[in-house]
PAZAPA-4460 file (N, C-alpha, C; in steps of 0.05 Angstrom, whole numbers, plus 32768, in hexadecimal, padded with zeros to 4 digits):
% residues 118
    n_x    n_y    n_z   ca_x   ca_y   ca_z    c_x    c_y    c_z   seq   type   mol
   9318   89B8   8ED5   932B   89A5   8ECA   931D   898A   8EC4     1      X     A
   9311   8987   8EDA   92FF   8969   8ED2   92E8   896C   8EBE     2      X     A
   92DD   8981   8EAC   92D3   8985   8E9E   92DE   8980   8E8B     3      X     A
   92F5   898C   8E7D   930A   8988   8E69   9312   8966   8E66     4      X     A
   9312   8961   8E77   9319   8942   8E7C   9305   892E   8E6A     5      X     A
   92EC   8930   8E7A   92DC   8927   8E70   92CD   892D   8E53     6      X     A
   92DB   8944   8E4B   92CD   8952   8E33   92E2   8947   8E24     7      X     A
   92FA   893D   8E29   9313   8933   8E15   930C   8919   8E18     8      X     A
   9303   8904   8E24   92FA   88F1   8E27   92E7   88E7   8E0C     9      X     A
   92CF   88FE   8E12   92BF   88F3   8DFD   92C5   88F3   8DE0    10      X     A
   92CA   890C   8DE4   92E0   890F   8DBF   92EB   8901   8DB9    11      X     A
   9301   88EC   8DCA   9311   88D6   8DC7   92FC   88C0   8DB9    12      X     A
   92E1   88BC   8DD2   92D1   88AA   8DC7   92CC   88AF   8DAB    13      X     A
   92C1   88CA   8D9F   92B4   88C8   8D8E   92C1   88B9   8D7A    14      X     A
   92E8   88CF   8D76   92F2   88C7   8D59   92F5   88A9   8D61    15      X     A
   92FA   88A1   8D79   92FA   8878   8D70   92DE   886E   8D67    16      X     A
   92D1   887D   8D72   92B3   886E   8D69   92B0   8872   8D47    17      X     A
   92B9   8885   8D40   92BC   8888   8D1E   92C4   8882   8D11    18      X     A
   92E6   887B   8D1A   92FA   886A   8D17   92ED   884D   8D0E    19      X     A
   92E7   8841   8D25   92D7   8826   8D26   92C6   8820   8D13    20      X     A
   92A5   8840   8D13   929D   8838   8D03   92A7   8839   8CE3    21      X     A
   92B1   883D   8CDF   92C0   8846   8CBF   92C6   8825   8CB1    22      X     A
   92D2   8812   8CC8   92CD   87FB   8CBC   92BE   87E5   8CC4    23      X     A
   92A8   87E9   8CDC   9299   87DB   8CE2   9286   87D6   8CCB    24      X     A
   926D   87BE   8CC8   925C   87BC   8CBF   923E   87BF   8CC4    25      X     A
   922E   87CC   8CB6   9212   87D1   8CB8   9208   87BA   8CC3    26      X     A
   91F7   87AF   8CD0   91E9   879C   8CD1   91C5   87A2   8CE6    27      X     A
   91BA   8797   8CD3   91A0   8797   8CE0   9196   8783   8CF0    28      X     A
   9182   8782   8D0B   9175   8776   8D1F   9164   8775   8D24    29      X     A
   915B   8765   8D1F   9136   876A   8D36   912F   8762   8D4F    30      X     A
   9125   876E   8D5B   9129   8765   8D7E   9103   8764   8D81    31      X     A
   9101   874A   8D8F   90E5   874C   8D91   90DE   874D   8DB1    32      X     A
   90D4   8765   8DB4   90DA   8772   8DD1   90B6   8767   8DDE    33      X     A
   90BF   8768   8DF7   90A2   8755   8E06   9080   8764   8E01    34      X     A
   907C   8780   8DF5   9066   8780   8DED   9057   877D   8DCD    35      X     A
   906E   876E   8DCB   9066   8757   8DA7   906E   876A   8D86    36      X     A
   9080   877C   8D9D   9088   8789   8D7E   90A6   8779   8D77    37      X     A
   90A8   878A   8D64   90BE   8781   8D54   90CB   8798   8D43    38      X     A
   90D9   87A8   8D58   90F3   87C5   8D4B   9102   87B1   8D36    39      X     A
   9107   87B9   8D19   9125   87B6   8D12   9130   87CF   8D15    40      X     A
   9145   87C2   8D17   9156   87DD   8D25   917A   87DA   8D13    41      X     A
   9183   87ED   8D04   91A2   87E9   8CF8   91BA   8803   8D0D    42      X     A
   91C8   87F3   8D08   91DD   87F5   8D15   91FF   87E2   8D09    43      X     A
   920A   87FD   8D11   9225   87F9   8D06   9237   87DF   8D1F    44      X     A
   923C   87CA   8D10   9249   87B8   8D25   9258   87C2   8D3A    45      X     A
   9254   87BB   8D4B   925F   87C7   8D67   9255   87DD   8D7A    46      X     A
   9234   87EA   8D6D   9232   8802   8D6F   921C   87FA   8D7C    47      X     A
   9200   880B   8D8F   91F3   880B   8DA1   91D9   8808   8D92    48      X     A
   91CD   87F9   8D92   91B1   87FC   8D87   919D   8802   8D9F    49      X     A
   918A   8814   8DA7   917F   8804   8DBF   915B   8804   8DBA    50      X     A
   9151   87FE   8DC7   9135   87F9   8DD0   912C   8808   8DE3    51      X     A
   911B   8817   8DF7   910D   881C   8DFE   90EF   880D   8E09    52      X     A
   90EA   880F   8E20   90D6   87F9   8E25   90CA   8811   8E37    53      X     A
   90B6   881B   8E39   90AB   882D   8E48   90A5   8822   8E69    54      X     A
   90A9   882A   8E86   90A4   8821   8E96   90BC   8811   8EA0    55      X     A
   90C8   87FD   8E90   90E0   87ED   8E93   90F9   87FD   8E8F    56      X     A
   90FD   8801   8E7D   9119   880C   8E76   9125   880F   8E59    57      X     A
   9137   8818   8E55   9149   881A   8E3D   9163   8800   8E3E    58      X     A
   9161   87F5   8E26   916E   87D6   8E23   917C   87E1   8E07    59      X     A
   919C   87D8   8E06   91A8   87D9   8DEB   91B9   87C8   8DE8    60      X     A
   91B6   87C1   8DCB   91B9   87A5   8DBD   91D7   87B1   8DAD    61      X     A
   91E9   87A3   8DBB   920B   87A6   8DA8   9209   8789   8D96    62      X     A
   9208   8790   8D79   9216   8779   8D69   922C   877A   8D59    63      X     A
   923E   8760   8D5F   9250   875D   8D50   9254   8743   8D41    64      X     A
   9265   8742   8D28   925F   8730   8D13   9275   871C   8D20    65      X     A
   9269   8703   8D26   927D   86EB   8D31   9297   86EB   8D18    66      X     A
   92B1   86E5   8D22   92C1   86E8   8D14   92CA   86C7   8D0D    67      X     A
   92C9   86CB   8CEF   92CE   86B2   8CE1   92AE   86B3   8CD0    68      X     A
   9299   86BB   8CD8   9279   86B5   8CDB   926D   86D0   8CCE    69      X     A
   926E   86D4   8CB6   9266   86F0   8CAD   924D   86EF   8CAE    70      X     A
   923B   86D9   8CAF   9221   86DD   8CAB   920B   86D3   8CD4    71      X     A
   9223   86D5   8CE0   9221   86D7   8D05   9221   86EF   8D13    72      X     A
   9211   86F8   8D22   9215   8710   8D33   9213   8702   8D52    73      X     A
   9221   870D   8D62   921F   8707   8D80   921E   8721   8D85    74      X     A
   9206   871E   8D96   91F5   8738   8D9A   91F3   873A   8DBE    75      X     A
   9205   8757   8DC8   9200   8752   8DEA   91ED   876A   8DEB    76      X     A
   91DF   8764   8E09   91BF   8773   8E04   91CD   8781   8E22    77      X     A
   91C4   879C   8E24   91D2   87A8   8E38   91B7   87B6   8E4C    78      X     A
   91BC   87BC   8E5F   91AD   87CA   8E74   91AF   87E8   8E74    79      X     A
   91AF   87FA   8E61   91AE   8813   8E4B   91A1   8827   8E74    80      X     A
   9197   8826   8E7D   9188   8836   8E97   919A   8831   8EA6    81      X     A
   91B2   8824   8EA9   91CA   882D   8EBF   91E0   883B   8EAA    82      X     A
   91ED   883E   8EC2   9205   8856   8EB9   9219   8848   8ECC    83      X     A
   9232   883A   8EBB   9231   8837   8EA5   921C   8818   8E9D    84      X     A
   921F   881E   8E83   9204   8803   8E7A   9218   87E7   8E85    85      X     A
   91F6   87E3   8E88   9209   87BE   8E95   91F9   87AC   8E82    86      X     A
   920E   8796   8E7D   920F   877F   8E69   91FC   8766   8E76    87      X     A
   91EE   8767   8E6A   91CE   874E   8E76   91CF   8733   8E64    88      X     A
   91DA   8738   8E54   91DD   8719   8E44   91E7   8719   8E21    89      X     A
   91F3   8703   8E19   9203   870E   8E00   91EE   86F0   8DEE    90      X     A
   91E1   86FC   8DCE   91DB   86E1   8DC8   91E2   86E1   8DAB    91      X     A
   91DF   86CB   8DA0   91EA   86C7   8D8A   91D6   86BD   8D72    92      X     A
   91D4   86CC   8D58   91BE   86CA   8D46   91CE   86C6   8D2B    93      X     A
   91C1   86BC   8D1B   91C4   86C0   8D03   91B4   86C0   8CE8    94      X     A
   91B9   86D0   8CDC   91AB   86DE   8CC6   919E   86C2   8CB3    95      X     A
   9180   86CA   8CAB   916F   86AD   8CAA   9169   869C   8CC3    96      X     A
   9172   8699   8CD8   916B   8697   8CEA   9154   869B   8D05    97      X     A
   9150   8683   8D16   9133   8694   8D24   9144   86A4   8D34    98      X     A
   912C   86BA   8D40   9136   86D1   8D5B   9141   86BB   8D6F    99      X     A
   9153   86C3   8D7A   9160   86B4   8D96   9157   86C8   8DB1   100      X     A
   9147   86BD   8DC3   9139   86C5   8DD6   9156   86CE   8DE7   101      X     A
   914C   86E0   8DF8   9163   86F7   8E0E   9160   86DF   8E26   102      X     A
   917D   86D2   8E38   916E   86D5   8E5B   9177   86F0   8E6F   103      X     A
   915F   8703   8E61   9158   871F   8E72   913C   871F   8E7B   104      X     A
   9140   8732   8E8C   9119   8734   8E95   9123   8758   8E8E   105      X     A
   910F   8762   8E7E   9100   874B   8E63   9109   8741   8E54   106      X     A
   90F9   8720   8E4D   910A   871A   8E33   910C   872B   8E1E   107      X     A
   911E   8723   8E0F   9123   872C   8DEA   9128   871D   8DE0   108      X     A
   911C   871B   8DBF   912A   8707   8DB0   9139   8715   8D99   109      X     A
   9151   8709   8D8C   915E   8722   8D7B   915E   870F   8D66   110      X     A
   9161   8719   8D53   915C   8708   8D37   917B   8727   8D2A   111      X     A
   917B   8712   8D10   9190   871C   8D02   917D   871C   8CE2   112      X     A
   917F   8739   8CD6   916F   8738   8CC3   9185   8741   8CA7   113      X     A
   919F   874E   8CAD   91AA   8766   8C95   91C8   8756   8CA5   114      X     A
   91E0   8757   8C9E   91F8   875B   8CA4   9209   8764   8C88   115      X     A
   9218   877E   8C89   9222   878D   8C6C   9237   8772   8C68   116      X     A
   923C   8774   8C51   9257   8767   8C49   926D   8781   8C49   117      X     A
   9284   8770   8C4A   929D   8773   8C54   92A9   877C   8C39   118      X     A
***
């Protein structure tokens, strides 16, 4: 029974997650992670981008487009290696803009490079 449960659970997730994405927007990131690279990484607003850091952990970057602010993302950076993920800090960038440094260990800095129009 608790199988079924959980298996109806995620299905729930998915069609909202499809739901969602259907009118969310594309938007692209670049996260400049502490051994000097620089992933861009796209992702549908609201949706999980993550990183990978070998040794440290798995980190994922949720952005969403500030409302009023089409050309703003506030970006929360999550702790992706717990279950469930835990929320380490939320920052705010915008497109033309410099990267805005993470306070996580490790830092990140997230820059805003793409946001789709509406």
């Amino acid at each position: 029974m608790k199988r079924i449960a959980v298996s109806l659970l995620f299905v729930a997730l998915a069609v909202e997650l499809a739901i969602a994405q259907s009118s969310a927007r594309r938007v692209r990131i670049e996260i400049s992670v502490p051994n000097g690279g620089h992933p861009e990484i796209e992702v549908y607003e609201g949706g999980t981008a993550s990183v990978e850091i070998p040794n440290v952990g798995k980190f994922g970057f949720v952005p969403t487009v500030k409302a009023g602010d089409d050309k703003t993302l506030i970006v929360d950076v999550q702790d992706l290696s717990r279950t469930p993920p835990k929320k380490l800090d939320t920052v705010e960038t915008s497109l033309r803009g410099p990267a805005v440094p993470t306070k996580t260990t490790p830092q990140f800095a997230v820059r805003a490079l793409y946001i789709e129009s509406k």
